[in-house]
C-alpha positions as CSV (number, residue, x, y, z in Angstrom):
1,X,-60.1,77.7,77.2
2,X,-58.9,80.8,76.1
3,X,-54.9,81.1,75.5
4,X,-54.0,84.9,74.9
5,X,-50.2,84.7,73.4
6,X,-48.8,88.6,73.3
7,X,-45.3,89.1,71.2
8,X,-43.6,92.0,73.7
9,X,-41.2,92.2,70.9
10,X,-40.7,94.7,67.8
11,X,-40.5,91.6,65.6
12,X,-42.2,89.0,64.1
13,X,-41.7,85.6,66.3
14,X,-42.7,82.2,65.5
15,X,-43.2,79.0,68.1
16,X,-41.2,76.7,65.9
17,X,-42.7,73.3,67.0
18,X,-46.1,75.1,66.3
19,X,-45.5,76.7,63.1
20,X,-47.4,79.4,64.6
21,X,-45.8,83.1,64.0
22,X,-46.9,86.5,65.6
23,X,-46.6,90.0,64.5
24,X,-44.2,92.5,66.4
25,X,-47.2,93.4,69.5
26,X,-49.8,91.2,68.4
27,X,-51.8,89.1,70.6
28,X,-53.7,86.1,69.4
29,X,-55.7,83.0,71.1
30,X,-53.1,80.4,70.2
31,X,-56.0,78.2,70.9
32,X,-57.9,79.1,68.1
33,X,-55.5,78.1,65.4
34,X,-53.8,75.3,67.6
35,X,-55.6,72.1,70.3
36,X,-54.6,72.4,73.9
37,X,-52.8,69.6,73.3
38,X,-50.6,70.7,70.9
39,X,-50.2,73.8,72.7
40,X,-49.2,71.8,76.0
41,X,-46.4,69.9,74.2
42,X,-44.9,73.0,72.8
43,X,-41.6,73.3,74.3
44,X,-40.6,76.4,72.3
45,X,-43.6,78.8,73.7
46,X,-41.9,77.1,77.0
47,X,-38.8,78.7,76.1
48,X,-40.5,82.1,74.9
49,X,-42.5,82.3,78.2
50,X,-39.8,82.0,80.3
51,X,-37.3,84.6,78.6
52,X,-40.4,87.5,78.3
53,X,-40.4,87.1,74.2
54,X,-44.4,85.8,74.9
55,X,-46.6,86.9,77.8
56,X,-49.8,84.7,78.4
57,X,-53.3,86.1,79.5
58,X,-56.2,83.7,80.6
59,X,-59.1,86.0,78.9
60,X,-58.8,87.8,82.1
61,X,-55.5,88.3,83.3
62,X,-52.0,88.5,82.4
63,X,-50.2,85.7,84.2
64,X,-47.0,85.7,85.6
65,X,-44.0,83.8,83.9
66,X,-44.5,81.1,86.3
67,X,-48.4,80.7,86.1
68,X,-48.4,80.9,82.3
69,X,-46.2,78.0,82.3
70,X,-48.3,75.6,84.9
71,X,-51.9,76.8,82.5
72,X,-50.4,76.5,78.9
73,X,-49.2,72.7,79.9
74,X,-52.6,72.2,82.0
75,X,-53.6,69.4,79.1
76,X,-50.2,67.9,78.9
77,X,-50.5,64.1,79.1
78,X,-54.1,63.9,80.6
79,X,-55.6,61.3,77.6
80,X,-58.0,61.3,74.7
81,X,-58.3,64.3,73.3
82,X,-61.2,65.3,71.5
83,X,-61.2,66.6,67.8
84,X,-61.8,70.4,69.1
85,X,-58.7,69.7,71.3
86,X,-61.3,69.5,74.6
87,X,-59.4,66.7,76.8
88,X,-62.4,63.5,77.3
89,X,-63.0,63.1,80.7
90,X,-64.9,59.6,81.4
91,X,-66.3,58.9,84.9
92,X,-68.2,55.5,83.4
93,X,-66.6,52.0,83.2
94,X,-67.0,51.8,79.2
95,X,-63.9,50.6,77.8
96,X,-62.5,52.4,74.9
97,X,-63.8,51.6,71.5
98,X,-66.9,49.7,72.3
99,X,-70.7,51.2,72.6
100,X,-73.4,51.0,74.5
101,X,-76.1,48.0,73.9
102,X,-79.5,47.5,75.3
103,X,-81.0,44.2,74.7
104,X,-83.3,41.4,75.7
105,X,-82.1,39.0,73.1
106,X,-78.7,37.6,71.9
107,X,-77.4,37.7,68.0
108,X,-78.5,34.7,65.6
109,X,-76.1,32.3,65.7
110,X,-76.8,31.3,61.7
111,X,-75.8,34.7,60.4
112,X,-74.7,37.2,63.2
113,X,-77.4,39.5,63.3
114,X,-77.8,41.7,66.6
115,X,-81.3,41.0,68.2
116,X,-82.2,38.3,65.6
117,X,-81.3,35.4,68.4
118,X,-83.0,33.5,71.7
119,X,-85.2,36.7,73.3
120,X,-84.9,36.7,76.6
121,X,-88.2,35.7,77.9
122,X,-90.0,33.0,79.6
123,X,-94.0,31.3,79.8
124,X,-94.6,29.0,82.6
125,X,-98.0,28.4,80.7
126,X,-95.8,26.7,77.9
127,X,-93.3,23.6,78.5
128,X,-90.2,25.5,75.9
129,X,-86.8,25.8,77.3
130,X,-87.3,23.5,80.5
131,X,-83.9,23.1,81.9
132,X,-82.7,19.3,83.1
133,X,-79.3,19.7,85.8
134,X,-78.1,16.6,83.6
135,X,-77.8,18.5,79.9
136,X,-75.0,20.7,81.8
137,X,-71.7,20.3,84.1
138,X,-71.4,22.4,87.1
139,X,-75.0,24.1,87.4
140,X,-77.3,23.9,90.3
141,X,-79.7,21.1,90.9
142,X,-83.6,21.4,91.3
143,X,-84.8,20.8,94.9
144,X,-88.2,19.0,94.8
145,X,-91.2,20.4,94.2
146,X,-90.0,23.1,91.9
147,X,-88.4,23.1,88.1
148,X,-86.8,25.7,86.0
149,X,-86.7,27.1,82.3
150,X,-82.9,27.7,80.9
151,X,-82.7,30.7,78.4
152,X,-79.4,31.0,76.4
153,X,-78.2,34.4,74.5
154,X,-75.3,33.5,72.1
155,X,-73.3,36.3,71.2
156,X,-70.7,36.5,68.2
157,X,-68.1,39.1,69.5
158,X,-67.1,39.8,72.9
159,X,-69.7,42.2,75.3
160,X,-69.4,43.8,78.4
161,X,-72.0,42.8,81.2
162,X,-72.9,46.4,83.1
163,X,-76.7,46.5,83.8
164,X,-80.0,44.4,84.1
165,X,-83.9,44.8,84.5
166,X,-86.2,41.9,85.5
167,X,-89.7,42.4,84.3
168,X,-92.4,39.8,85.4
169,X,-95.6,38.9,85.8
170,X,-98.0,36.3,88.3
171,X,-94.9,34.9,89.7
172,X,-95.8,33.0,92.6
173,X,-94.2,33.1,96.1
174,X,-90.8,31.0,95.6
175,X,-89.5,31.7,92.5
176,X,-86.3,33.3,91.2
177,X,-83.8,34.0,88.5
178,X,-80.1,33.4,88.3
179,X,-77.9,34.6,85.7
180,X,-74.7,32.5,84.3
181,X,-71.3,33.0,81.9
182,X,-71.7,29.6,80.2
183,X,-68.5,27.8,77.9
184,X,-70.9,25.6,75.1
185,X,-70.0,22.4,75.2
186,X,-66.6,21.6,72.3
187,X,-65.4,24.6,73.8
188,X,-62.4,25.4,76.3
189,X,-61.8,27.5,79.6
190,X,-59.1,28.6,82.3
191,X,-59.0,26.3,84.9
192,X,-56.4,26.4,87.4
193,X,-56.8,22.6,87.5
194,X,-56.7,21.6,84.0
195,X,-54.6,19.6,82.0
196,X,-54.6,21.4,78.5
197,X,-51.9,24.2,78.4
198,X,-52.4,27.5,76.5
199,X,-49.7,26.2,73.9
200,X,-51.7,23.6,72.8
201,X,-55.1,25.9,71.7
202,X,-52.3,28.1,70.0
203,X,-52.2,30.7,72.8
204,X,-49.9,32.7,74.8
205,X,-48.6,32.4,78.8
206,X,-49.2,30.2,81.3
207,X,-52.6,29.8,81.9
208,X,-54.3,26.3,81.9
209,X,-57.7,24.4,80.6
210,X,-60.2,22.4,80.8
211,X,-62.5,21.2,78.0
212,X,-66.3,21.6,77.9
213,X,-67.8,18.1,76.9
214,X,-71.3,19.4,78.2
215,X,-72.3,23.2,78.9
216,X,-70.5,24.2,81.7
217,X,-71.7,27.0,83.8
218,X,-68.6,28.4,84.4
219,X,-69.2,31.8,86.8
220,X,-73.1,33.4,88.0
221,X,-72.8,37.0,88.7
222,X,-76.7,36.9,90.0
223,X,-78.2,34.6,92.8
224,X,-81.6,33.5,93.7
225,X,-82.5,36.7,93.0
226,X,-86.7,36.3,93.9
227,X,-89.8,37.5,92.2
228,X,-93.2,37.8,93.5
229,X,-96.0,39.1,92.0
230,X,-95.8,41.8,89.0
231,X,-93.5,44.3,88.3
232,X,-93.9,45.3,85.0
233,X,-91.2,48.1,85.2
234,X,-88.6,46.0,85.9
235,X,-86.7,45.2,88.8
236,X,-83.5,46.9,88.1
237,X,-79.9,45.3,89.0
238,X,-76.9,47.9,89.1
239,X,-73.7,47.4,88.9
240,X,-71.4,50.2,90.1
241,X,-69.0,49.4,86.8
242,X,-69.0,47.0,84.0
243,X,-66.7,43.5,84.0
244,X,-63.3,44.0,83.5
245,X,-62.8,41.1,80.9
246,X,-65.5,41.0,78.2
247,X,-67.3,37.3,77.6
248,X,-65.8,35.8,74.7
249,X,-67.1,35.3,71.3
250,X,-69.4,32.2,71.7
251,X,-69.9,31.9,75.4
252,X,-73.2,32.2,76.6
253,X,-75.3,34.5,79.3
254,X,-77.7,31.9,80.8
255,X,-80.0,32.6,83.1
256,X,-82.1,30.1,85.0
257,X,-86.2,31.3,86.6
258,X,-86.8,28.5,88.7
259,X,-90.6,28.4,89.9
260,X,-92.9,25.8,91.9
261,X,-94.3,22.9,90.2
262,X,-97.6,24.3,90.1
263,X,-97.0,27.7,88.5
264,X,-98.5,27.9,85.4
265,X,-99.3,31.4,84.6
266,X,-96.2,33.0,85.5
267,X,-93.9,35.0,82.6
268,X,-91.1,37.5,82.3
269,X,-88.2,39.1,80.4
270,X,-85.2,40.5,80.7
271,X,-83.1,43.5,79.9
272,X,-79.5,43.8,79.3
273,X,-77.3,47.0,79.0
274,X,-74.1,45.5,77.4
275,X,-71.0,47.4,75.9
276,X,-69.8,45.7,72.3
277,X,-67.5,46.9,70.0
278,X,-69.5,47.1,66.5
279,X,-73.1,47.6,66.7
280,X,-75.5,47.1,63.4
């Protein structure tokens, strides 16, 4: 953006809240020296506009009192501001401060490390990670006939949930994944109907909660969502924005590929596009 600033006078005049002066007839690109923002604030090239001392041209024409007042504010309270003084205008759902994270396994829960936890991927040829309706509180049950391996990625800060792939293999006709935000058990969440006040887990407001003596699967944000035969570049789920509240530090993203009894060959993984705040 191009900011031509012409002195009409025969002396030297400075924008005060600036600290910018200019030469008796000189013109200069005020945003050269000074960000749109800074220039947009300026009440004292306001003043100067409006009484003729400064005239204003675009790069292409010399604007009218009136117009060079609406363009030289143009940037005036629209957000972050980038170091060149370029406002940042942000159509995604990132929040501020956090990056983007692609992953198919969560951080180790002995030392932190990113990727260095469960992977998220399951063998139907193997017997690992079978999941038993009894080991947690509120998740589904098994009808008969078919049984299901549980995969849990811990993470050690809060993430964003935005985007997922499904990639699998030999999956017979019948089976499907479903994806959970799980409080490990020892731990505490907002229930409406629970007992323990915010007060008592030294926390603000008026919210209530409940105690976790098992896992409890407290929200799915994915359904029966079925698989049948290979797709080995993933089955992508979209979301048109990422969750307003990031998972806390500790919960768990579970997710549950339930299959018939007889499957045996069947496999998969998973991809996550997450947004967290440090990233190493």
């Amino acid at each position: 953006m191009i900011v031509n600033i012409t002195n009409t006078t025969e002396f030297l005049v400075t924008i005060n809240d600036l600290g910018v002066s200019i030469n008796a007839n000189e013109t200069i690109d005020l945003a050269s020296v000074k960000t749109l923002a800074d220039i947009s604030e300026s009440s004292d090239l306001l003043v100067k506009i409006a009484v003729g001392t400064l005239t204003v041209n675009d790069g292409i024409y010399d604007l009218t009192p009136d117009k060079a007042v609406i363009y030289v504010t143009a940037f005036k309270n629209v957000g972050p501001i980038m170091s060149d003084g370029r406002p940042l205008v942000r159509a995604d759902t990132r929040p501020i401060g956090t990056r983007t994270f692609f992953t198919m396994a969560g951080d180790s829960v002995l030392t932190g490390e990113h990727g260095a936890g469960k992977e998220f991927r399951w063998d139907f040829s193997n017997d690992d990670d079978l999941y038993n309706p009894d080991d947690v509180t509120n998740g589904p049950t098994l009808v008969s006939g078919v049984k299901a391996k549980r995969i849990d990625l811990y993470f050690n800060e809060p993430v964003y949930l935005k985007d997922g792939a499904m990639y699998f293999f030999d999956c017979p006709w019948g089976c499907y994944g479903s994806m959970y935000i799980t409080v490990p058990a020892g731990g505490y969440y907002p229930d409406e109907d629970g007992s323990i006040p915010a007060s008592a887990l030294g926390l603000s407001g008026n919210t209530m909660y409940s105690y976790a003596a098992k896992d409890f699967f407290y929200s799915s944000y994915v359904l029966k969502h079925f698989m049948y035969g290979d797709c080995p570049m993933g089955d992508e789920l979209n979301a048109e924005g990422c969750q307003i509240d990031p998972i806390p530090s500790g919960w768990l993203v579970t997710g549950l590929i339930v299959t018939p009894e007889s499957d045996t060959s069947s496999k998969g993984y998973v991809s996550f596009e997450m947004y967290r705040e440090s990233l190493r």
